[in-house]
C-alpha positions as MATLAB code, in Angstrom:
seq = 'XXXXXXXXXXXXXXXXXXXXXXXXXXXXXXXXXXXXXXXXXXXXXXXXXXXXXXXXXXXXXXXXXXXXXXXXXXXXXXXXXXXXXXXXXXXXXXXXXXXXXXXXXXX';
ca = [
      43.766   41.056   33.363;
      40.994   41.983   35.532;
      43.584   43.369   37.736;
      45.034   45.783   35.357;
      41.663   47.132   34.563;
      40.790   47.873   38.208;
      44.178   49.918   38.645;
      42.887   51.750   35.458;
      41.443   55.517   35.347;
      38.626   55.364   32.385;
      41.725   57.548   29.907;
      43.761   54.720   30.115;
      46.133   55.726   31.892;
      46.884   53.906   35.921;
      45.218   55.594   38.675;
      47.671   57.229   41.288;
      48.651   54.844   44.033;
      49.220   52.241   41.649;
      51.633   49.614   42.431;
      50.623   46.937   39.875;
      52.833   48.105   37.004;
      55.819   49.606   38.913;
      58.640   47.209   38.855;
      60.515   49.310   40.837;
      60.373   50.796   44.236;
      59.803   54.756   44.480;
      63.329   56.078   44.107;
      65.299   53.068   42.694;
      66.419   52.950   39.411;
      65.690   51.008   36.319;
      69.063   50.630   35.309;
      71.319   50.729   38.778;
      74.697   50.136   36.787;
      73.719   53.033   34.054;
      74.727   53.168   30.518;
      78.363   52.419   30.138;
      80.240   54.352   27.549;
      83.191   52.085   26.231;
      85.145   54.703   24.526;
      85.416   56.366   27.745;
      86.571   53.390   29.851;
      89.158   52.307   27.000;
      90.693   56.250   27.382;
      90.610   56.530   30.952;
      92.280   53.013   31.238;
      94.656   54.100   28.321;
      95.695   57.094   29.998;
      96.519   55.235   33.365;
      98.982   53.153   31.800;
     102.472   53.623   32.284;
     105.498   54.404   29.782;
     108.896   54.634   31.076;
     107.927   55.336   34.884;
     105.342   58.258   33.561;
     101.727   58.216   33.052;
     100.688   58.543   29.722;
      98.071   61.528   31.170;
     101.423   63.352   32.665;
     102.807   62.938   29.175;
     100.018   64.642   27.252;
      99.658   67.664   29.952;
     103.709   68.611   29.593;
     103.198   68.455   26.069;
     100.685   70.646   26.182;
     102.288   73.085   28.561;
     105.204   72.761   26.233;
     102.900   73.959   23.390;
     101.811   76.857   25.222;
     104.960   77.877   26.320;
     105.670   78.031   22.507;
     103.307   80.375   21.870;
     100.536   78.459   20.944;
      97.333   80.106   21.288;
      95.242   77.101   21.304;
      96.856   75.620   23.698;
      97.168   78.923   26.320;
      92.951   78.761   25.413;
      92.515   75.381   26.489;
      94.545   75.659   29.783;
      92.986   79.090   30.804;
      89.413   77.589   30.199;
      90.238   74.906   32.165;
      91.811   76.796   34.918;
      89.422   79.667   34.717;
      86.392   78.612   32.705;
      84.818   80.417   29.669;
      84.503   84.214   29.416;
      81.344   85.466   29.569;
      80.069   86.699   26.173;
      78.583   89.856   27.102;
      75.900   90.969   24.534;
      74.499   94.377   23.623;
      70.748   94.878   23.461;
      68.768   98.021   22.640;
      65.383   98.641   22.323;
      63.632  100.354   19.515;
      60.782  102.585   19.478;
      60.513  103.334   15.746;
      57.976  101.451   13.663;
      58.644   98.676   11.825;
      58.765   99.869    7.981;
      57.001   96.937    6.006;
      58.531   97.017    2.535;
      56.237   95.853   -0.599;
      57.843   95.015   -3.824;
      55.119   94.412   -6.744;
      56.122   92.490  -10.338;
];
């Protein structure tokens, strides 16, 4: 305990140059593997599976080309923002000399 106190600056806090509490080394992470996201892994590995000779990925991509194709607008949207990106939302400011009225309303 005596230790901990000397690494100590009197708010509390550790004094710089401490290397009491640090269980790592500057620059390595706490958590080397990162948080794993399960849904993520099952769909990626779901995807990657095969159905007569064809990825189940390809699948989903010619049906969606076959959407567009049909005129579907959501799915021309989807493939242009991937191809593309988002369009800029361009927005239209203008600046205002006049006062600002302050209204009063009595009962």
């Amino acid at each position: 305990m005596a230790k901990q106190t000397a690494n100590k600056q009197a708010n509390g806090q550790f004094a710089p140059g401490n290397t009491l509490g640090n269980r790592w080394k500057k620059g390595e992470s706490g958590n080397p593997n990162g948080r794993r996201n399960a849904y993520t892994d099952l769909i990626k590995e779901f995807s990657f599976s095969e159905v007569n000779d064809t990825q189940r990925r390809e699948k989903i991509v010619g049906k969606l080309f076959q959407m567009a194709e049909a005129g579907d607008l959501r799915a021309i949207q989807f493939i242009v923002e991937r191809l593309e990106g988002r369009a800029l939302e361009r927005q239209e400011r203008t600046i205002s000399t006049a006062p600002i009225q302050v209204l009063s309303i009595d009962d």
